[in-house]
N, C-alpha and C positions, 0 to 999 in steps of 0.2 A: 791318714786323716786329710791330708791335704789334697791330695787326690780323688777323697770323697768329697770334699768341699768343689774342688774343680769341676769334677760330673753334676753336683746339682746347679753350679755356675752357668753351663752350658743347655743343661737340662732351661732352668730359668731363661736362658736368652732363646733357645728355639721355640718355648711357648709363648715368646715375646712375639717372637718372630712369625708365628703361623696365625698368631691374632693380627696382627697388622695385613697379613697377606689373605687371611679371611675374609677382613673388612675390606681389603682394594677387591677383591673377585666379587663382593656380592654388587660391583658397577653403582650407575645413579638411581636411587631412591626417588620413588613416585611422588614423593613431597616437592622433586625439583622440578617435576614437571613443570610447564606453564599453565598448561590446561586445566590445572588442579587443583580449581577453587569448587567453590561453590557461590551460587546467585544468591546475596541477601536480601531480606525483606527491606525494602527501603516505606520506611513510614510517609503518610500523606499528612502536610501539615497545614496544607492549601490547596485549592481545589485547582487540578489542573483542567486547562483545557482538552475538549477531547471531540474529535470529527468522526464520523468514521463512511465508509462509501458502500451505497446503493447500487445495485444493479436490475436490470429485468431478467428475471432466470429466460424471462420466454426467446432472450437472444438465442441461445442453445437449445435449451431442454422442452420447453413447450412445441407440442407438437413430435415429439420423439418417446416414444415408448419404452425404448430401452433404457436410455439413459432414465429417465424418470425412475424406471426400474432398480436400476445401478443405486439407486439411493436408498431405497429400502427395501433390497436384498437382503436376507441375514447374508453375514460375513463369513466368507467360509474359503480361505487359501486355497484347498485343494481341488474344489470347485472352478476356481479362478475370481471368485466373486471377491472383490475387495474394497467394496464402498463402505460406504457409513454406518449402514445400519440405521435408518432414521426414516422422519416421517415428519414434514413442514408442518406445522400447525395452521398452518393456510392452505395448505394442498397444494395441490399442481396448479400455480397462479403465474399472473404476467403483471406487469407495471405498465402498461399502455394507457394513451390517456383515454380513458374507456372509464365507465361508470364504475367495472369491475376493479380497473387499474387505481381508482381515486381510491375505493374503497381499502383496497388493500395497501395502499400509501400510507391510508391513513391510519391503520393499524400499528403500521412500521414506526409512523410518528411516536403512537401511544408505547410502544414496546421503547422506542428509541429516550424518551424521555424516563420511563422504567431503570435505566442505565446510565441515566444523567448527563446522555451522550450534548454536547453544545451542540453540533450542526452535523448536517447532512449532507453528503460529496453527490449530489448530481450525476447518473452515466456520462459518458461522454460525450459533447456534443460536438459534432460535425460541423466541416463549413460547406454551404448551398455553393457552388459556382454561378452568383447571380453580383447586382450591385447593389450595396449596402441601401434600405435597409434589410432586402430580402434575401439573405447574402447566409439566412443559418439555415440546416436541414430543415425539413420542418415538421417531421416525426420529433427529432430530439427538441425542438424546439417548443413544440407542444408538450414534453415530460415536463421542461423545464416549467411551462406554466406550471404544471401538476404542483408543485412545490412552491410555485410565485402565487399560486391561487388565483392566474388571471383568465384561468379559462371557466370562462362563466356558463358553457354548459354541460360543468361538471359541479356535483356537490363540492363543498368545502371539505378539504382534508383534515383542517382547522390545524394548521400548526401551532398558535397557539405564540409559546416562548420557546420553542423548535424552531431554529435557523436552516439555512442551507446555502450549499456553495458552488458553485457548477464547477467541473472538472472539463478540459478542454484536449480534443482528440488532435494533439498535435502531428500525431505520425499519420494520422490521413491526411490531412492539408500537405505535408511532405513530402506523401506518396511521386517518385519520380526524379527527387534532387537527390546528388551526390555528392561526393566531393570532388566530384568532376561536373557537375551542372548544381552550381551555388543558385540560395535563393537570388541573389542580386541578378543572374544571369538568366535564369529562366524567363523560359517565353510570354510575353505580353498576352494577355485573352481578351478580344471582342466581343462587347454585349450590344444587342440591337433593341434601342430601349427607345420605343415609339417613332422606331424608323429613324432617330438616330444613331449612331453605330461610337462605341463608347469604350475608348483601351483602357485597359489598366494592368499593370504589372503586375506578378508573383508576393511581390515583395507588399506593395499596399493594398492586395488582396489580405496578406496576413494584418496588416494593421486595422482594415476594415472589418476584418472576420472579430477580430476581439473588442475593436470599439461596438460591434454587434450587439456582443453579450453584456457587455459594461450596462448596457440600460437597462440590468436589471438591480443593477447595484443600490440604484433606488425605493427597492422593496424595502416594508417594513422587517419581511422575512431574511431579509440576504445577511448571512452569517461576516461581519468585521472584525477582526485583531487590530487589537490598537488604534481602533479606529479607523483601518483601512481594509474596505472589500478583499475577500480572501480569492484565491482564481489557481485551482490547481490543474499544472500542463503534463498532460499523459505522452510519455513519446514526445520530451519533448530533445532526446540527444538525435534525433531523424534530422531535425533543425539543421539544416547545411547551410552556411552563412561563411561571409569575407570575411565578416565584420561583428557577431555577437553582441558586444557594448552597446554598439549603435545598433543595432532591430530590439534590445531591449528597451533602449533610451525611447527610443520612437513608437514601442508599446506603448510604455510609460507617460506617454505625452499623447497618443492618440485619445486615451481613456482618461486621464486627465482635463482636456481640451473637451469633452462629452461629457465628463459625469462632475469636473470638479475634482473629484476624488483621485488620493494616492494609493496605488495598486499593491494590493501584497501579494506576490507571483512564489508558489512553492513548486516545484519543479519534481516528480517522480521520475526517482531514477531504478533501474532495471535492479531485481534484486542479485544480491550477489556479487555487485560486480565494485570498483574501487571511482570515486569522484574524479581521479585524476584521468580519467578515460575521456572525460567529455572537459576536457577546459576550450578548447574552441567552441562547445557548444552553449551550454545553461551558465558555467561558473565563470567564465571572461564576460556572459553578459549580464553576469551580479545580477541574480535571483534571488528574493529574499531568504529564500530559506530550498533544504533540497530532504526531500522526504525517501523512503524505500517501497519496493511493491513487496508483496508476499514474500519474506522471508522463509517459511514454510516449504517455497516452492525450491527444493535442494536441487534441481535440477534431474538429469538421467545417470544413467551405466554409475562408473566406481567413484566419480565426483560426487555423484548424486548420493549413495548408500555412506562414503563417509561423512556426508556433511550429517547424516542421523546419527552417527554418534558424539555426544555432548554437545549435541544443535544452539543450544541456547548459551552455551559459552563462547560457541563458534560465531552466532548471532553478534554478542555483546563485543566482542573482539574486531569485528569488521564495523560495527555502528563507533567502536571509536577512533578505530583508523581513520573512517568517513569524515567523523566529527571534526576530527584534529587540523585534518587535513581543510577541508573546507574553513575553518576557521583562522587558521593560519596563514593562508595563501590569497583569500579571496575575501576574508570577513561574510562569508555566508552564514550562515545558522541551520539546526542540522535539525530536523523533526523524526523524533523515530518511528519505525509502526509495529506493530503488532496483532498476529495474526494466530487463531487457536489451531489452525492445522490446516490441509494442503493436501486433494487427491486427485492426481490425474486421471485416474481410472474409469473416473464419471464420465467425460466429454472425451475419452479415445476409443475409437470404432471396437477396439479390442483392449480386452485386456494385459497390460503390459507391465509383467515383473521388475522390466529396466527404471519402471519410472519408481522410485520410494513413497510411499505415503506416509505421511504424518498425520495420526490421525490424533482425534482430538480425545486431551487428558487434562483434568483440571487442575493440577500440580503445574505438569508444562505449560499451561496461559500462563497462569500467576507468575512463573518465574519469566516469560518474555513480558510480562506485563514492569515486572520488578526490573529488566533487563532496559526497555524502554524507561524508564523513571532514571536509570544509570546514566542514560544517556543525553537529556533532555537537552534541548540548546538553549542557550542566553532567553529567550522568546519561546515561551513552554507553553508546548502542545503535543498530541498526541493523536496516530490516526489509527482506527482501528480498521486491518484489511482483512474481513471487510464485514457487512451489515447481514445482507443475504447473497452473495454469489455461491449460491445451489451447485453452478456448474462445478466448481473447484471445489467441496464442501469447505470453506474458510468462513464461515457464517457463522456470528453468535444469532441470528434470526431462532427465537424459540421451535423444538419440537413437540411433538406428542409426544407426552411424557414416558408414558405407559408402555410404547411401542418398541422393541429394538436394545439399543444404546441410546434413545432418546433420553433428552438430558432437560426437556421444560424448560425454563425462563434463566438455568442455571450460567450460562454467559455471558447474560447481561446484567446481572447480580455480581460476576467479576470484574467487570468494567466500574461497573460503579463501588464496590470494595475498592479497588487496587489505584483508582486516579481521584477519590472525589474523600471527601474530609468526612467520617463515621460521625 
């Protein structure tokens, strides 16, 4: 008997024993993961702000038949064909200041205010190598009328209560400085300005370049936060400086000393990449706020293919590293963006497997849309990249509905669901 009792004694501890060593063998449980949430619906209870940026398709694609192609291609892998599937509901158009270019602005407007978008980001404007005042390109400078409404022999776009806010091409004014040839150091340029001959430096070239633009800050149209002109710097970590603080401060006070006005400077930084990268650049020289480019854009090769999977966690994870970080070190404020997807395949000579497309689903907005609302900074706003840049498809700019994977007015319909008060 007791010997029967002992065998099921031992019986009883090795079923003890193989359940304990079961549960160690089956490892960690995909609940521990970190990645292993899911994006909530964060409700709108107040209207947030929302920008979003314009481009001219005609930089790329006008005038190219292929690419234009590449867009409304059926989609077909084994072909190699990998574009959109779609068809602009404006056709094959350009933003030039041209009768055609106003006309189709002003379309953008009406579409733009459909979506509840607040203001409009300007392409990027260039600096002239001349002496202030004639000191900006004067292509970009003439879009910009397109949206200041000051070129009067074009019709009216009629903005309307549609703002707009010029974006500024810092990495071409750059072009040449290192960190081995600082702006402070760069070479002085000569201007012969009615036969007299007239220096000026690298350094108050750039303060002249943006006291430039400041005079437009005086529009009825020009898009203000808090009452201060809005002015977002593209390229602006190119910026090679001693000193940061002070080329800020002396931004700050150039356009000030011109308009009156205090400058609100957002700073696009490269997507993908950590704030802590550029502190001698944008965040030593306390920018108000620092936004992201095309999240979408996951880059090439095996970087690129895992950032597509769980994108938008992976997204939400680096906007709050960004956030944290800029906020804590710098007192910056952090603007998120948001963009419905990201194809290189349009604007490359060839077709290229290496590059990953994201292409566009209306689940995946809503949750980077819900991802940006997670993130918001102290000073809430939101950029959407982008409005029509055709070349990358990231455009909620409406399609023919009919045609494709055309998707109609459906875009801008989630802009205005996911930031604006139902």
């Amino acid at each position: 008997m007791m010997k029967r009792n002992i065998n099921i004694l031992l019986m009883g501890l090795l079923a003890g024993s193989m359940a304990v060593s079961c549960k160690k063998d089956n490892g960690p449980s995909i609940d521990d993961y970190p990645l292993n949430y899911e994006i909530q619906n964060v409700p709108v209870t107040t209207d947030i702000p929302v920008g979003a940026y314009v481009y001219d398709p005609a930089s790329a694609l006008v005038g190219d038949e292929i690419k234009w192609g590449r867009i409304s291609d059926p989609y077909n892998v084994a072909a190699g064909k990998l574009g959109p599937y779609i068809k602009p509901e404006l056709g094959r158009y350009e933003l030039k200041p041209t009768l055609a270019g106003a006309a189709n602005l002003k379309k953008i407007v009406e579409w733009a205010k459909m979506a509840k978008i607040d203001f409009l980001i300007t392409p990027a404007v260039k600096e002239n190598s001349a002496i202030y005042p004639n000191n900006l390109n004067g292509t970009d400078s003439l879009m910009v009328n397109m949206f200041a409404e000051h070129n009067f022999t074009l019709p009216s776009v009629e903005m309307g209560d549609m703002k707009y806010a010029i974006s500024v091409d810092i990495q071409n004014f750059s072009s040449g400085l290192t960190n081995n040839l600082l702006l402070e150091n760069a070479p002085d340029v000569s201007f012969n300005v009615n036969g007299q001959i007239i220096t000026i430096s690298r350094e108050n070239r750039l303060y002249n370049y943006l006291k430039r633009i400041s005079l437009y800050f005086k529009d009825n149209t020009y898009y203000h936060f808090q009452e201060r002109p809005v002015l977002v710097l593209i390229g602006a970590d190119k910026l090679y400086s001693s000193d940061t603080k002070k080329v800020y401060d002396n931004i700050r006070k150039a356009i000030k000393d011109e308009t009156g006005k205090d400058v609100y400077i957002i700073a696009r930084q490269q997507q993908w990449t950590p704030s802590a990268r550029f502190e001698y650049f944008f965040t030593r020289g306390k920018v108000d706020a620092v936004t992201m480019d095309n999240m979408c854009n996951v880059g090439s090769g095996i970087t690129g293919w895992d950032r597509t999977y769980l994108l938008n966690r992976l997204i939400n994870e680096n906007y709050k590293l960004n956030k944290d970080y800029l906020s804590k070190n710098f007192g910056i404020d952090f603007i998120p963006s948001a963009s419905p997807s990201y194809t290189a395949n349009i604007n490359n000579a060839n077709y290229d497997y290496n590059y990953p497309a994201i292409r566009k689903k209306e689940s995946d907005f809503r949750e980077r849309c819900n991802v940006a609302k997670m993130n918001l900074g102290n000073n809430r706003m939101v950029l959407i990249e982008s409005f029509n840049n055709w070349v990358w498809d990231s455009q909620i700019e409406p399609t023919v509905a009919d045609y494709g994977e055309g998707y109609g007015t459906k875009y801008l319909d989630i802009v205005r669901d996911e930031f604006k008060v139902k």
